[in-house]
N, C-alpha and C positions, 0 to 999 in steps of 0.2 A: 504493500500500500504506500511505503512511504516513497521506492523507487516512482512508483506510477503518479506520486504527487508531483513531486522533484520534475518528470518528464512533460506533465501538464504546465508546471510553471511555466518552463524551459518554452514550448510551443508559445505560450500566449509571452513569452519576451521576444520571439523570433514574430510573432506576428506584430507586435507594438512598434520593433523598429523598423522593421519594412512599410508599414502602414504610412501615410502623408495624406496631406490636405489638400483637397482639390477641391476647385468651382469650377459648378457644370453650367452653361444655358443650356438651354431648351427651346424648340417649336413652338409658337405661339406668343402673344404677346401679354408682358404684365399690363399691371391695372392700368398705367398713367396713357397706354397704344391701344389699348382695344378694343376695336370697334365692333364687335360681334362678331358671330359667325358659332358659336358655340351651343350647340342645341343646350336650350334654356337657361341662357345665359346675357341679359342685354349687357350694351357696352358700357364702357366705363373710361372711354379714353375721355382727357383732357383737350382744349387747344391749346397754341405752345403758351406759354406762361402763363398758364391755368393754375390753381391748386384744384389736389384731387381732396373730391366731399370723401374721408375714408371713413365719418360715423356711416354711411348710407349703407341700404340691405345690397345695392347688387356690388358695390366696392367689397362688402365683407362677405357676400356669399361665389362673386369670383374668386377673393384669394382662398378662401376653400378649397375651392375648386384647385385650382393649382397646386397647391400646398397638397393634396391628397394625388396629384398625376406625379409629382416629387418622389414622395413616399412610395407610389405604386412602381415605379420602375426599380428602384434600388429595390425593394422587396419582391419584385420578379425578376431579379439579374442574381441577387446574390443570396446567401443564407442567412438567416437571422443573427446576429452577434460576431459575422465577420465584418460588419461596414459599421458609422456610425454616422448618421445626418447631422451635421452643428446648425446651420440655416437654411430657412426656406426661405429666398429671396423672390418677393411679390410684388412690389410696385414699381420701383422703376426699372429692373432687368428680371426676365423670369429664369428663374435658376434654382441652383443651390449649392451650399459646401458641404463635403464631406471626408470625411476621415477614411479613406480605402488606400490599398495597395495599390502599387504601380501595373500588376495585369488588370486587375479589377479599373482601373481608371482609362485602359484601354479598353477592357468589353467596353465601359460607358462612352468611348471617343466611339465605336461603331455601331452604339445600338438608335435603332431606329426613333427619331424625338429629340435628339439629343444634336445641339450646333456647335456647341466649341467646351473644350475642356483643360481648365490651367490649371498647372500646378500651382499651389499660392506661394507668395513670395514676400519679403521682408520690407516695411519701411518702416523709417525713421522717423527722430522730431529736427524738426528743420531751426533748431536755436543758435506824478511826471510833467515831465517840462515838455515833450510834444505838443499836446493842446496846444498851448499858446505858441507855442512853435508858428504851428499850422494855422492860427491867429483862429481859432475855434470862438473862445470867451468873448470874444469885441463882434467877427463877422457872421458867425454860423449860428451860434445857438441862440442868443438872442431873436432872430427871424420863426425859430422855432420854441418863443417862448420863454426863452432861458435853460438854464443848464440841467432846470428843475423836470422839462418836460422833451428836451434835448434825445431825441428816440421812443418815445413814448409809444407802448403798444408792441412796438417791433420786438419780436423775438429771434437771438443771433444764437445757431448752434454751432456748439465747439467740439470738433470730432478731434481728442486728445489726452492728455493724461487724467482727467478727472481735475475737481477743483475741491480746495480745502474751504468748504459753506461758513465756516467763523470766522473769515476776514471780516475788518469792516468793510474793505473794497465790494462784498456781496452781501451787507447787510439790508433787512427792509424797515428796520422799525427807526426812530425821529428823521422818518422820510415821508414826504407828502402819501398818502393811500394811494396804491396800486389800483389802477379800476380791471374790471374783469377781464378775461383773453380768452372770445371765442373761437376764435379760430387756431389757439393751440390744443392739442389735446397729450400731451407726453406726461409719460409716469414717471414717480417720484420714487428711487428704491432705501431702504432704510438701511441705515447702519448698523449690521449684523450684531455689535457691540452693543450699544446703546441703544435698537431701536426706533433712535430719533431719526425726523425723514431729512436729507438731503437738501430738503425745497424750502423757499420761504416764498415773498411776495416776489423777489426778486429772481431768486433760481428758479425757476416752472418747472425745470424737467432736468433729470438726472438719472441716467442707466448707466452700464458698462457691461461690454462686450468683449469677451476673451475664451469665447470654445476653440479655433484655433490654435490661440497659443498653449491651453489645457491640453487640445490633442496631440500638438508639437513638443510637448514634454518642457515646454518654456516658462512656463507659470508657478509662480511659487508665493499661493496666497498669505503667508507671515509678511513678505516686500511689497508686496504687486495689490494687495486689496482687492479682496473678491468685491468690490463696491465702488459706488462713481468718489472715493474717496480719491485724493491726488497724492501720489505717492512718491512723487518725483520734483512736483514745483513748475514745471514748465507748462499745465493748465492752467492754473489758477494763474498764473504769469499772463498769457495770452487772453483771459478771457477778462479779466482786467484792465489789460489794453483797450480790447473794443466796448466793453460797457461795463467797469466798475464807477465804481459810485463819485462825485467828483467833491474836492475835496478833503479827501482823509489825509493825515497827516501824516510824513512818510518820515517816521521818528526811527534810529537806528543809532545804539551806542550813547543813549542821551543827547544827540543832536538829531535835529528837523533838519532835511535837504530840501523837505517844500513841501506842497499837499500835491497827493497822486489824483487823478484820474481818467477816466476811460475817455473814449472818444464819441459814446453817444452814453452821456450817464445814466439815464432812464429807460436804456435797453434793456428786456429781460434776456435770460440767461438761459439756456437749455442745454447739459454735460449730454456727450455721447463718448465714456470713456472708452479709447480705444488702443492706448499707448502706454505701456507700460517700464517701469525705470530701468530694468537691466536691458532688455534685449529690445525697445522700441515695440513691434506692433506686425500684424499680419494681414493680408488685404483682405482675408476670409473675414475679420471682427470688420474692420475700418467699414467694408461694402454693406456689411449687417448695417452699421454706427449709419450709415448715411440714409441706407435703407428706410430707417426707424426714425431718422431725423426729419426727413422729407413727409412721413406717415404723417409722426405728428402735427406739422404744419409750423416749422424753421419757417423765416422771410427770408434769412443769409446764412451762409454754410461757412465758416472760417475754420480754413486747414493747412497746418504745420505741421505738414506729413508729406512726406515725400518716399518714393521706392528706395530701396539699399542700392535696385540694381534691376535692370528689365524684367519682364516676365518670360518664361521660357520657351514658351507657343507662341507668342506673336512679335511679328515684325513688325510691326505700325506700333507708333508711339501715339496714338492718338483710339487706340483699339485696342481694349484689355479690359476687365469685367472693372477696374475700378474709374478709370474713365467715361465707360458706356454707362458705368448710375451714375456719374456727374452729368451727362448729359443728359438724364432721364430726370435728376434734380431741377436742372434748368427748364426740362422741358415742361415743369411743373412751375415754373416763375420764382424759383430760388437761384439768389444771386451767391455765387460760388466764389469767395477769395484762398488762394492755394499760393503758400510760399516757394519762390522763385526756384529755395537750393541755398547751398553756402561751399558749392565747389569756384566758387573766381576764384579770381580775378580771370581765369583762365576758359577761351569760348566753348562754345558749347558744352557748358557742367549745367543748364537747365534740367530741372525734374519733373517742371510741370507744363504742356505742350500742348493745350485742347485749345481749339477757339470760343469752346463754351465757359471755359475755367479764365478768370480774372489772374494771371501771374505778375507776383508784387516781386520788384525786387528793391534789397536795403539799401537804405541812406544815413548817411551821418549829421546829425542834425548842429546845429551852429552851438551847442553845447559841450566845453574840453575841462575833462579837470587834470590842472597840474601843480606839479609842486616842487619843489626845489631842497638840494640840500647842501650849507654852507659849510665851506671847512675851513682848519685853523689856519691855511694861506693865503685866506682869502678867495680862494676859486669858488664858486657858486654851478654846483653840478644841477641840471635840468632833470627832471624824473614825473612820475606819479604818486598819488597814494592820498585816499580822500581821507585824508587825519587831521587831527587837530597840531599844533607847532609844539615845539620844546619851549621852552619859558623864556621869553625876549630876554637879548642884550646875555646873554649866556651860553658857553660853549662847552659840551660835554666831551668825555672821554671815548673813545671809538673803541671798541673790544671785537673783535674777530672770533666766531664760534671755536672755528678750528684751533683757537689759542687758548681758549677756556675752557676745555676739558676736562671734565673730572679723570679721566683714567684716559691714556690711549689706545687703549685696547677697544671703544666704543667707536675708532673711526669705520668699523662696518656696516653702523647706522648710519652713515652719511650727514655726520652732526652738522656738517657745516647747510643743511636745509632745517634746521630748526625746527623740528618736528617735537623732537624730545628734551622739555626742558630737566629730565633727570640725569641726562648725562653731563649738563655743563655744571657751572661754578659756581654757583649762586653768587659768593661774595666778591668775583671779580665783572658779574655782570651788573647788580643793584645801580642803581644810580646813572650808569655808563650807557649809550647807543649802542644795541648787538648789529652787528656784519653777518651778516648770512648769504647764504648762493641759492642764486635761480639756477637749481638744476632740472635734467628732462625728466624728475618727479615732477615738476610743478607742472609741463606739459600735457603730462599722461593725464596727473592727476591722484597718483598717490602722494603728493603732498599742497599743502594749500599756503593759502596768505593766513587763512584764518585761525591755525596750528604757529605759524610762525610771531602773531598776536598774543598766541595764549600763553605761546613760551617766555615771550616777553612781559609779557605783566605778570607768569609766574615766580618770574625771576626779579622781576623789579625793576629791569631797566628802564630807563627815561627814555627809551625806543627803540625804534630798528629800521636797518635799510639792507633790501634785499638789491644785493647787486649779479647783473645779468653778466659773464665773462665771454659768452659765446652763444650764436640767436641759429637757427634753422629757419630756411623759409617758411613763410606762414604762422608764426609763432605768433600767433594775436597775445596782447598785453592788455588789459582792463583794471583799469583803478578796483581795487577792492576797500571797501572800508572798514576803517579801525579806530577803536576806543583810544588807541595811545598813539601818540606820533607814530608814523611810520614813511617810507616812501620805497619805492623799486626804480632803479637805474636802469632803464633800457638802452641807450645805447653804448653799446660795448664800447666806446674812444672814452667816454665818458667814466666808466666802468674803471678802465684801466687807469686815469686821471688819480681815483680814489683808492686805488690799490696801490698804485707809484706814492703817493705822499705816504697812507698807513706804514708802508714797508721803509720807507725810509725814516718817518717818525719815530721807529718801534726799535728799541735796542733789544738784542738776543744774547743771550750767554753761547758758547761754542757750540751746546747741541740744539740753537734752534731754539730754548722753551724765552719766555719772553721774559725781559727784567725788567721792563717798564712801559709802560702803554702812554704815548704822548699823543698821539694824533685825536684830534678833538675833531667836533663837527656841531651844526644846531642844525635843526626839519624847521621847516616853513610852512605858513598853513595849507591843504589842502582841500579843507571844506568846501570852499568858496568856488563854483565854475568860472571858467571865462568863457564867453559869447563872441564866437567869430563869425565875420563878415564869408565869410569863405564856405560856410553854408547855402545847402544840402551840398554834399558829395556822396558817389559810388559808394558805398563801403569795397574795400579789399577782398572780402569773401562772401559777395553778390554774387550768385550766377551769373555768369554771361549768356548772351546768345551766341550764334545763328541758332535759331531753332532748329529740331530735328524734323526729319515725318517717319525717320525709322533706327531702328537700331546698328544697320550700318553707315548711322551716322550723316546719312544724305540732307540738305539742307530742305527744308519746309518753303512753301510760300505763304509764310505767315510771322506777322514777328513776332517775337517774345523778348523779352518780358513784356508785358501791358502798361506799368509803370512803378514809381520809384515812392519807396513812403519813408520815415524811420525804423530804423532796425539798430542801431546801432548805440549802444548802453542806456538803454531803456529803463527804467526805475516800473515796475509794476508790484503788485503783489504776489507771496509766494507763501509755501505753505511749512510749518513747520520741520515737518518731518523728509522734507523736499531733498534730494541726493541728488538732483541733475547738475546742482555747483557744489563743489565741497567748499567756496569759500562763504554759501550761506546757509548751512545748517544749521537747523534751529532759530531762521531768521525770519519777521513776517512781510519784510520786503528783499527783493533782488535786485540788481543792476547788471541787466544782460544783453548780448548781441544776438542776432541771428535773423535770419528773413522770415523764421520764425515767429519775431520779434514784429515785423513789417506787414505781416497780410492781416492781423489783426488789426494794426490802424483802417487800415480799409476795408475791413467787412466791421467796423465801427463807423464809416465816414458813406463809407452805401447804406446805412442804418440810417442813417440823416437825411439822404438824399431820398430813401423809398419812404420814408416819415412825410417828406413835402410831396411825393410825387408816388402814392401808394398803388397807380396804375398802374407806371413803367415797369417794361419788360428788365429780366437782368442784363440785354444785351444794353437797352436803354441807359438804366445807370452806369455800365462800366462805361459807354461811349462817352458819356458827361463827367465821367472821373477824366478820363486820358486826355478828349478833344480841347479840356479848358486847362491840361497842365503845365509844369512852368519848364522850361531850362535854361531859366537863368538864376544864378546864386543870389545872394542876399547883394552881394557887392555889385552884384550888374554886370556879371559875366556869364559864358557861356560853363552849364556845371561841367565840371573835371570830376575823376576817377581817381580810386586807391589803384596803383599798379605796381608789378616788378620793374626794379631798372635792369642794365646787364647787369648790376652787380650784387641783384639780388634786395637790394634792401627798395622800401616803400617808397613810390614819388607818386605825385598827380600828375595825368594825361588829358587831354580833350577828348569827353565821354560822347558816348555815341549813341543811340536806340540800342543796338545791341547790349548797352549798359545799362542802361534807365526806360528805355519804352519810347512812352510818348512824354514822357518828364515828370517831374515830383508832382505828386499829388496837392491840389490848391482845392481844402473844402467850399470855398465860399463862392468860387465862379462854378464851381459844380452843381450848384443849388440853383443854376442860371443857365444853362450854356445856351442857349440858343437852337442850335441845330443839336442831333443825335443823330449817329447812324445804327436802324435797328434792326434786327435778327430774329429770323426766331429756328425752332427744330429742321424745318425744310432747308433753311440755308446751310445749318450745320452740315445736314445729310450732304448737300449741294457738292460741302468745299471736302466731304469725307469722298464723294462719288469721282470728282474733278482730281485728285490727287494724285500723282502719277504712282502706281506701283502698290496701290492698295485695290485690292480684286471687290466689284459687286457682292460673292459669295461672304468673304470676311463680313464686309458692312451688312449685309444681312445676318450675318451671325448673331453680332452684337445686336443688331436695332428691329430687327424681323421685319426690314422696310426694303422696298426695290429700289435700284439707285434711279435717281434723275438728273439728267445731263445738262439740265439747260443754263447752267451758272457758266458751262463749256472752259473755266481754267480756274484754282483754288484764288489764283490775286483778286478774282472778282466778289472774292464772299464780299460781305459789307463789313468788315470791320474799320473802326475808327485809325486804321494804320495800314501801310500799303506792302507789302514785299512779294519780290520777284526776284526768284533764285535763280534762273537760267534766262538772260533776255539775249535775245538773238535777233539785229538789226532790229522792228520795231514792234511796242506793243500798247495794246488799249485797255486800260483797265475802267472799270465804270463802279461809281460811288451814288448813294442813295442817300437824301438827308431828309429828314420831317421838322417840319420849324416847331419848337415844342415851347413858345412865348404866345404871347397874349396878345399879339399883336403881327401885324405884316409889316415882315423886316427883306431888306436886298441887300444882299451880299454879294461883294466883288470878291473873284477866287483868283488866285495869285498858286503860283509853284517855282523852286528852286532845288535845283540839284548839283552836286560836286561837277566840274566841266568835263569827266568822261562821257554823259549820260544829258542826250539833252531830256525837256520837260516841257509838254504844253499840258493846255485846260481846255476842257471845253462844255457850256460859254464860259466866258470873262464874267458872267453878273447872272444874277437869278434874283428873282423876287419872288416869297413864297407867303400866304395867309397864314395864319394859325391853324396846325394840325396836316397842312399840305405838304405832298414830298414831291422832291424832284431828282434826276439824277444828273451828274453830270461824269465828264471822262476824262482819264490824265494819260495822257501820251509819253511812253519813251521809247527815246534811241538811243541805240550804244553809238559814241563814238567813236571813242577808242577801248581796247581791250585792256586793262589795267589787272586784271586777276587777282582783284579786291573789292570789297563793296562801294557804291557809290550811297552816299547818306542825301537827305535833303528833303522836303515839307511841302505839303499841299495847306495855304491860307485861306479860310473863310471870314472875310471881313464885312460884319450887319451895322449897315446906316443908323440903327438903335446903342454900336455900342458892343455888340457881343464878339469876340474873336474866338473862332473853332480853329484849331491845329492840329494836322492829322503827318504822323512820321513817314517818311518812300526809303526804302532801302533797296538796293539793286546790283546784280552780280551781272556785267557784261561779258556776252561771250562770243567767240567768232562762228562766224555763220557755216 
């Protein structure tokens, strides 16, 4: 018996690791496409940016229906207790995922019903003084009432790590009453601890989604919270961004940096946790999260989520089961913002590539904090570190880790990272500035700023500066803050500056141990930001374009990114227990980068826009983000880019659409813009069916639609931006506007391009009434062959006042 046990284990672990995840579609259309045909079944399709009614009897007795033809094939293909269903995906793609083996995922690629079958695959999280940045308090919220009523109604869902509901950033109580939300309907799940529900006036909805990473043997509910609880900090981070509450006070260390908040404060809140802190997230939960978001009835989708890495059955970047429910999202009138990526500065590291999907990529906002630190020669070294100063007119002793050692035998902990204040001296550090090294622990991230804090105020030192000796590319530095003086030295010249004086300050006895510590220094404050003119910039680890349209890499006729928000040291809120920075454990605020960081301003600031303009399509609003946005900085220049030099270290460039889109995002002409150019599902199909190298058969897979040709090349969709990857002597692109003002305005249209490539218009002027569309057409010729893009803008200029800007990019080629 016991061998026969041992042998039964044995089987069921050979079947658990061969087993994987797969999303299957299916024949037939889900809820949001269906227009009959199904004996006793009326339709239930949507038009495009419809919400679908999901209380209604035939929305819930079609997904029955499906949900039961799911069920029915895996239980006629295989045997009970060798497969396991995780979702039955019904609204916006008809499918599902499941837990089977690799032959078993083959019967389902040939059996009859069945369109396309992926293995599921990994993605990641894509990781305040913006408001007023963005001049929100004085232009934007005011017109919508004040900050008090600034999104009101609107509900933004966050498909992400969960969020920690006890910030104030999400509280509802001494806030005006919430009035009621009929048209959301998402469940509220309770904290298996305590209980209590997730929700207040403010949060509406709170689930988490993780059978996937359960099947994948990735889940480990002690870290991961089998609940919409955030276990990592980079939810409650981003959902903060777009609609926490406006000013709470962003207190850390005993000092105030300002009051935080969100970008539409009186947005509700709706968690679809899908990301979890060690290993990110799987596209089986994320397509559930979106699934269930869209059911409930989200107005905007903001996702900081991106793939690890393509899917492994399709070639089209633009066709995969988690892009085809973002466009079944949209095609339900939910406005989708999805971060850019954080592979830049380098082109083509985009993650996100749909024309239905809003791609934000990050900016640097005109906010720097620096600090300085003085030594006893007088040199005045430049650094970071948002700390409070050493005590004026005073100059302390300078002690080096490495010199203060209790024992040498501890140099295998790598003391000189300051992790461990029990190996050093206590009595030689008290009073004294510690020296410490940025080693590639700080990098990786088994060591922090916040370790190197604690060692110093265990020890009593009057501070600390972490100095850098040697950088890697890409080694992003961000201010961390701290209770006690501190600062870090980033540039290595500078670096060695303060290494040459200590070393020559410091007398040594013949073996090296120190006789006397002379080299002094004082830290300078670095609470205080400075504001630069030199705002917005690229940030450095922006994705770049050219778009893709597939995975070997071929270029799209479509641009990306869509455009440029802040992302770049962001002050939001964050949750306790948060592990996605070690330098803010245990903190209720962060200060973080990432375009993660950036797609929440803007599915905060489309929160604003669809508050005034609760008709518009979501092609509508992103057209009114891009066509009114800026590129020019604060100073009156054209914006620059974070880039490599040859030498590797950071400069500014003249940034390009391939950087930023159609430009930084400017809430307050978005509220306005005049023209739109709008879209809806038939165009998308349009510019999937026009695409060179993606088959009818595929797009039918995904969308269970026939193609139609008449859009006849992808530059034609109507987006608020033009690109054209292969132009070959001459081409005619055509553009669609609706005057969406309150009045009859004429616009003169103007275009300019780099001198390879010429550009016309056609007409020069249009006059259009309110609500009327016209189209017109922009002309190019290659001149010369340069074997690089040519940049340059199509102008809409209205007699009332309004200016629309749409980006041309263009790749000339010999005929």
């Amino acid at each position: 018996m016991d061998i026969g046990l041992r042998i039964f284990v044995v089987s069921v672990l050979l079947v658990t690791v061969t087993a994987e995840v797969y999303i299957v579609t299916m024949e037939g259309d889900p809820i949001i496409s269906y227009k009959g045909g199904e004996n006793g079944f009326e339709p239930t399709a949507v038009e495009s940016d419809e919400k679908i009614d999901t209380s209604s009897e035939l929305v819930t007795s079609y997904a029955r229906h499906l949900e039961r033809k799911h069920d029915m094939i895996l239980g006629m293909l295989f045997e009970e207790g060798s497969y396991k269903k995780l979702y039955s995906y019904k609204h916006l793609i008809n499918g599902f995922a499941a837990h089977v083996s690799p032959e078993q995922a083959e019967t389902l690629r040939r059996a009859p019903g069945v369109r396309s079958v992926d293995k599921d695959w990994k993605v990641r999280r894509l990781t305040t003084h913006t408001p007023e940045f963005l001049g929100l308090p004085t232009d934007v919220w005011p017109t919508g009432g004040g900050f008090d009523r600034a999104g009101e109604d609107i509900v933004i869902g966050f498909v992400d790590s969960g969020i920690y509901p006890h910030h104030p950033s999400f509280a509802s109580h001494h806030r005006l009453p919430y009035g009621p939300l009929p048209h959301y309907k998402g469940k509220c799940e309770e904290d298996p601890h305590t209980k209590k529900s997730f929700c207040n006036r403010k949060i509406v909805g709170a689930q988490h989604f993780a059978e996937a990473a359960k099947a994948a043997g990735a889940f480990n509910p002690d870290i991961d919270y089998a609940s919409p609880m955030d276990g990592d900090g980079h939810g409650s981070h981003t959902a903060a961004i777009a609609a926490g509450n406006n000013g709470i006070p962003l207190r850390m260390h005993g000092y105030e940096f300002g009051k935080a908040s969100g970008m539409a404060p009186r947005a509700r809140i709706a968690v679809y946790k899908a990301l979890y802190r060690l290993f990110g997230g799987f596209v089986a939960d994320v397509v559930a999260a979106i699934d269930q978001a869209v059911h409930d009835g989200v107005d905007i989708l903001s996702l900081s989520v991106g793939p690890n890495s393509p899917p492994t059955t399709t070639k089209t970047t633009f066709l995969n089961p988690f892009d085809a429910t973002l466009l079944g999202a949209v095609k339900a009138g939910v406005f989708v913002s999805q971060a850019a990526g954080n592979g830049g500065p380098f082109p083509k590291t985009l993650v996100s590539y749909s024309p239905w999907i809003t791609t934000v990529a990050a900016a640097i906002d005109d906010r720097r904090y620096k600090n300085h630190l003085t030594l006893g020669n007088g040199k005045m070294l430049a650094g970071m570190g948002l700390s409070p100063p050493t005590r004026p007119h005073r100059l302390y002793t300078l002690v080096s880790a490495n010199d203060v050692l209790l024992d040498s035998s501890v140099s295998k902990y790598n003391p000189s990272d300051c992790q461990r204040p029990e190996v050093l001296n206590k009595k030689l550090v008290e009073g004294n500035i510690l020296l410490c090294g940025y080693s590639f622990n700080f990098v990786v991230g088994t060591a922090s700023i916040k370790k190197v804090v604690a060692t110093a105020k265990h020890l009593g030192a009057a501070g600390f500066v972490l100095v850098v000796e040697n950088v890697s590319p890409g080694t992003k530095f961000d201010p961390v803050p701290s209770a006690i003086p501190g600062i870090l030295i980033t540039d290595v010249s500078k670096s060695m500056d303060l290494i040459d004086y200590y070393n020559v300050s410091t007398s040594r006895d013949w073996t090296g141990r120190v006789k006397s510590f002379k080299a002094e220094g004082s830290i300078g404050d670095g609470l205080a930001p400075v504001l630069h003119k030199s705002a917005p910039q690229v940030a450095l680890f922006s994705a770049r374009g050219p778009n893709t349209k597939d995975f070997s890499f071929q270029d799209a006729d479509l641009l990306k990114p869509d455009i440029l928000a802040p992302g770049y040291l962001i002050w939001a809120a964050w949750c306790p227990n948060g592990t996605d920075e070690p330098n803010y454990v245990g903190e209720g605020f962060a200060l973080i980068s990432g375009t993660s960081m950036a797609a929440p301003h803007i599915a905060g600031i489309a929160a604003l826009v669809k508050q005034k303009h609760p008709q518009w399509s979501p092609a509508a609003i992103k057209s009114a983000l891009m066509t009114t946005s800026t590129v020019i900085d604060r100073a009156g220049r054209l914006l620059q880019a974070q880039q490599y030099s040859d030498t590797e270290a950071v400069t500014l460039v003249k940034a390009t659409p391939f950087d930023y889109g159609s430009g930084h995002v400017n809430p307050s002409a978005a509220l306005d813009p005049g023209l739109i150019f709008d879209a809806g599902y038939e165009d998308y199909l349009g510019f999937l069916c026009t695409t060179p190298g993606i088959s009818a058969h595929e797009i039918r897979n995904y969308t269970n639609t026939p193609c139609n040709y008449d859009m006849k090349h992808p530059s034609n969709f109507n987006a608020p931006s033009i690109a054209v990857s292969h132009l070959v002597g001459t081409q005619t692109v055509t553009r669609r506007v609706t005057n969406v003002a309150e009045v009859e305005e004429t616009y003169t249209i103007t275009a300019r391009m780099q001198p390879s490539i010429a550009i016309e218009v056609n007409p020069p002027a249009m006059t259009l009434r309110p609500g009327a569309s016209r189209s017109f057409s922009v002309t190019m010729t290659v001149r010369s062959v340069s074997g690089v893009y040519s940049f340059g803008e199509v102008k809409l200029k209205g007699s009332r006042g309004h200016k629309v800007r749409i980006p041309v990019v263009a790749l000339g080629h010999r005929r």
